[in-house]
Residue frames as a rotation matrix with the C-alpha (Angstrom) as fourth column:
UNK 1
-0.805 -0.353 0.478 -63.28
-0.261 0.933 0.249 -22.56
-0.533 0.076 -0.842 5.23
UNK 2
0.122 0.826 -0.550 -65.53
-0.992 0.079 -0.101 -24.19
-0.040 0.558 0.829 2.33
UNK 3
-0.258 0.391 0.884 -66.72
0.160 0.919 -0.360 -27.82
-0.953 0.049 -0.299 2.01
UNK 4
-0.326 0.081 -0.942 -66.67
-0.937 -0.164 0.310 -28.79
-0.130 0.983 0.130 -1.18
UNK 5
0.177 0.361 0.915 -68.87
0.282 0.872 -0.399 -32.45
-0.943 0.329 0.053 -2.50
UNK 6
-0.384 -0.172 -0.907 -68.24
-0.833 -0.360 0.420 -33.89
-0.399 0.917 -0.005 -5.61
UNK 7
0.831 0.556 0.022 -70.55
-0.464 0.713 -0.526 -35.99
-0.308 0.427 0.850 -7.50
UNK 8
-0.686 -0.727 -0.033 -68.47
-0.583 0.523 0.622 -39.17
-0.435 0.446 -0.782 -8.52
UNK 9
0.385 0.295 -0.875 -69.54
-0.847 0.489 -0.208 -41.92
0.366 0.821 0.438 -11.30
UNK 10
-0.554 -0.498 0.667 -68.88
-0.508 0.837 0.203 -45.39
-0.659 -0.226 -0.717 -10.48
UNK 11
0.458 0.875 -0.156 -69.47
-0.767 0.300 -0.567 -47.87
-0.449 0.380 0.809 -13.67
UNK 12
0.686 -0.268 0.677 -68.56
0.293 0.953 0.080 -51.65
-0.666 0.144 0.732 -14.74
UNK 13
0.166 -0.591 -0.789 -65.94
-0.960 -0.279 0.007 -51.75
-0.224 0.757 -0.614 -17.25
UNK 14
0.282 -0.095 -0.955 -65.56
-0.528 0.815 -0.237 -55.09
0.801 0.571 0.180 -18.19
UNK 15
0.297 0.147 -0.944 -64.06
0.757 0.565 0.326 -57.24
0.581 -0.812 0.056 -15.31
UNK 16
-0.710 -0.447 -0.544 -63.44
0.701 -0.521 -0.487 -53.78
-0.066 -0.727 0.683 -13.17
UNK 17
0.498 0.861 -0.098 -64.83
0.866 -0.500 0.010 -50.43
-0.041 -0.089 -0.995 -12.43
UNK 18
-0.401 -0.659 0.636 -64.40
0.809 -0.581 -0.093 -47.32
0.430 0.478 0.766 -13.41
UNK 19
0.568 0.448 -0.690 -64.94
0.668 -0.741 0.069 -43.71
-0.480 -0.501 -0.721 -10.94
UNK 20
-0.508 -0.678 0.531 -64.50
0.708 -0.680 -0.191 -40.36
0.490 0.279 0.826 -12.10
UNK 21
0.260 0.647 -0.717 -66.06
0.480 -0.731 -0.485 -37.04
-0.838 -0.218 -0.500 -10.34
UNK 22
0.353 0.241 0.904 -67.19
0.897 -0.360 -0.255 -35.36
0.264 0.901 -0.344 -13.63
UNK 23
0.904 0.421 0.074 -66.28
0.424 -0.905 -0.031 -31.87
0.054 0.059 -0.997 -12.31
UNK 24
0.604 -0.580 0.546 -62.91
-0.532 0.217 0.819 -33.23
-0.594 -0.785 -0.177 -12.09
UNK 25
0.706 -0.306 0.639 -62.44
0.490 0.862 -0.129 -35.53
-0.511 0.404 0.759 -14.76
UNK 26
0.788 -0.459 0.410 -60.55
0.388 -0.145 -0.910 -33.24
0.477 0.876 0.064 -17.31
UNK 27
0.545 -0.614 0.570 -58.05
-0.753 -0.658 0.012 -32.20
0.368 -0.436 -0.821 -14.28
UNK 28
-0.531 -0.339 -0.777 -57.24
-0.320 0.929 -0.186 -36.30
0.784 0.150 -0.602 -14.32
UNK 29
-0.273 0.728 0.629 -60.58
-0.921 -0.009 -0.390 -36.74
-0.279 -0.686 0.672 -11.57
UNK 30
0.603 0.522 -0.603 -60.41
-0.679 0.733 -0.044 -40.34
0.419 0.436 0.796 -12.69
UNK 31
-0.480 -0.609 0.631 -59.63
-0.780 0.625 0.011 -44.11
-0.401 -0.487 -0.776 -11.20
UNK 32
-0.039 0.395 -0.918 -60.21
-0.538 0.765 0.352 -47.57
0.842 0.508 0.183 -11.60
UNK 33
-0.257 -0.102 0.961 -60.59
-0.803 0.576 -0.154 -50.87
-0.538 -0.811 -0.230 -8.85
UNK 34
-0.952 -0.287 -0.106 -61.26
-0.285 0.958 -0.033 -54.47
0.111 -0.002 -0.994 -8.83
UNK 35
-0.608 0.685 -0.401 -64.01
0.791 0.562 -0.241 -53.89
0.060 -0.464 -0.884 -7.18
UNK 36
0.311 0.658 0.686 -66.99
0.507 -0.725 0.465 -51.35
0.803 0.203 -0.560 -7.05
UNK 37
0.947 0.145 -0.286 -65.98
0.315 -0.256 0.914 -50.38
0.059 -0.956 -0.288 -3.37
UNK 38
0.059 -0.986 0.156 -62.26
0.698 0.153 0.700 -50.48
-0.714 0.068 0.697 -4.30
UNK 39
-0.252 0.072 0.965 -63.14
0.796 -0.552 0.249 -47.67
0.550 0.831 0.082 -7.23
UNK 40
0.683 0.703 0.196 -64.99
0.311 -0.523 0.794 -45.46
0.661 -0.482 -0.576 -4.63
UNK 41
0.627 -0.674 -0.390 -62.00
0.229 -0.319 0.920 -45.18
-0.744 -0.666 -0.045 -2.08
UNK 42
-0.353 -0.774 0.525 -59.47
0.930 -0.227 0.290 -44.87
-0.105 0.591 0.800 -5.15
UNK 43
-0.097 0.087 0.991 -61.62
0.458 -0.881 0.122 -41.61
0.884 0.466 0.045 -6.65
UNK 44
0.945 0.257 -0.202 -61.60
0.318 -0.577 0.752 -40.26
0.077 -0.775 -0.627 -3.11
UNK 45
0.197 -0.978 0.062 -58.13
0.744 0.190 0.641 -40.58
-0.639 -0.080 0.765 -3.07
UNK 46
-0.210 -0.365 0.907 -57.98
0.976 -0.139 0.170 -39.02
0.064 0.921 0.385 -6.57
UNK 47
0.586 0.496 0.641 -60.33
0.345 -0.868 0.356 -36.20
0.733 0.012 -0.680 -6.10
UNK 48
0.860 -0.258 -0.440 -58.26
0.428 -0.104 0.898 -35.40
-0.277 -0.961 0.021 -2.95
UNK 49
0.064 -0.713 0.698 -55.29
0.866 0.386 0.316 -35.25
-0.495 0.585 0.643 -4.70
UNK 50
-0.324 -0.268 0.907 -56.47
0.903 -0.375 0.211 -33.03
0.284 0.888 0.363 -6.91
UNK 51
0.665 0.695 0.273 -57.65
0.556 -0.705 0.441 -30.58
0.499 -0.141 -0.855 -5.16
UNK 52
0.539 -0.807 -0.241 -54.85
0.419 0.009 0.908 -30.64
-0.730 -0.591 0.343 -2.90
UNK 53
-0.418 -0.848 0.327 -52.83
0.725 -0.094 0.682 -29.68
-0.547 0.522 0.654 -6.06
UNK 54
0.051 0.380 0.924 -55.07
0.829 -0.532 0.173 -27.53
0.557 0.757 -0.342 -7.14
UNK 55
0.957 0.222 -0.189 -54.45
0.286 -0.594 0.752 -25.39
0.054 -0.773 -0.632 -3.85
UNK 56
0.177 -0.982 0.059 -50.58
0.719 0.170 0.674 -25.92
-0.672 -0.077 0.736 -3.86
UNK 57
-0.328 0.137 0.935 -51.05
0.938 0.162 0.305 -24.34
-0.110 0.977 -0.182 -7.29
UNK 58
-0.708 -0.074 -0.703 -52.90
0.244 -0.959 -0.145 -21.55
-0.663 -0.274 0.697 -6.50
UNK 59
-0.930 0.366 -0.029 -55.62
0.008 0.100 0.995 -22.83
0.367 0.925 -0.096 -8.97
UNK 60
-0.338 0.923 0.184 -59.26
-0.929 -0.358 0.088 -22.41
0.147 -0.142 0.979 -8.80
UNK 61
-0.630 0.636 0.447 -61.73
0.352 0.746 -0.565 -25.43
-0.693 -0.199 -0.693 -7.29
UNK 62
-0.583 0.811 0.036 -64.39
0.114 0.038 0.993 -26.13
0.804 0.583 -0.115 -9.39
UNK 63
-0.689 0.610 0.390 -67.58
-0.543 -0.079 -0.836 -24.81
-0.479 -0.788 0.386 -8.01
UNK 64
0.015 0.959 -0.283 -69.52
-0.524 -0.233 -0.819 -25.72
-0.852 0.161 0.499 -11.04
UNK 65
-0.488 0.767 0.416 -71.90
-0.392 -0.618 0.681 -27.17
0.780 0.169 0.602 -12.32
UNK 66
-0.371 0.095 0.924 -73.99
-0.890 0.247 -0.383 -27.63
-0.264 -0.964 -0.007 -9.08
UNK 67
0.891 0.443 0.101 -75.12
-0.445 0.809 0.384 -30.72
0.088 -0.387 0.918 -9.99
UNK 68
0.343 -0.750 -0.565 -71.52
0.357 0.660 -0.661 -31.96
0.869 0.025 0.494 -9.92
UNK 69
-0.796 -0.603 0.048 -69.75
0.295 -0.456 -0.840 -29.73
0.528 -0.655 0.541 -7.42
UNK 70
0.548 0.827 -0.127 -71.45
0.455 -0.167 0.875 -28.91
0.702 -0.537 -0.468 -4.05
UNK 71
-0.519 -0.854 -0.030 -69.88
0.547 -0.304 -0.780 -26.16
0.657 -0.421 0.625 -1.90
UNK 72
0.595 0.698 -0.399 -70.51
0.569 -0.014 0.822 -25.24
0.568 -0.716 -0.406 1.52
UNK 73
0.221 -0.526 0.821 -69.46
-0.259 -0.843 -0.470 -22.30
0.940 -0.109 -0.323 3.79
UNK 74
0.076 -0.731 0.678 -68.81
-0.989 -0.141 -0.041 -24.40
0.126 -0.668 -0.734 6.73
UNK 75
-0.547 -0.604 0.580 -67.74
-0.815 0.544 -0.202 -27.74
-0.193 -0.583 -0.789 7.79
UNK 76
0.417 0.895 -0.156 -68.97
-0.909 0.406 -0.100 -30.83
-0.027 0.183 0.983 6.78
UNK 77
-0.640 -0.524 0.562 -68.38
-0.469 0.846 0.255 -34.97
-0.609 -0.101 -0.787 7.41
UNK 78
-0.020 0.709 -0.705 -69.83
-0.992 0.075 0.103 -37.26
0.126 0.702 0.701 4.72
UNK 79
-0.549 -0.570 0.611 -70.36
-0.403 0.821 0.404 -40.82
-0.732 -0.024 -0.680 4.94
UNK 80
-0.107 0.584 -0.805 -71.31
-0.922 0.245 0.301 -42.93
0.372 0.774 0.512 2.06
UNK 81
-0.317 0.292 0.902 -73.17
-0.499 0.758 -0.420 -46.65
-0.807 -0.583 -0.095 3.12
């Protein structure tokens, strides 16, 4: 089992916000919200998603590069505050 972190972006866009996880973005690793906090639970969502389909698939996780993609050989719980 691997743990995998991905660096996400969260930035204004005019009257919204815009999250992508860069290591992600070109595999559609991208959302929007209303809110900054509302952008942050959407690209979890997304990034979830995609990975999920990238298993289903039989496709490779990004590992890299580490400053986007962080992967761990066992178990991890994140919380962001």
């Amino acid at each position: 089992m691997k743990t995998y972190v991905f660096r996400v972006v969260l930035e204004p866009d005019g009257d919204r916000w815009l999250a992508y996880a860069p290591a992600l973005k070109d595999l559609g690793g991208a959302t929007w919200g209303d809110t900054e906090e509302e952008a942050l639970q959407n690209i979890k969502q997304v990034v979830e998603m995609t990975v999920e389909g990238l298993v289903e698939h039989s496709e490779p996780i990004p590992e890299e590069p580490q400053s986007d993609v962080l992967v761990l050989s066992d178990p991890r719980v994140a919380v962001t505050l």
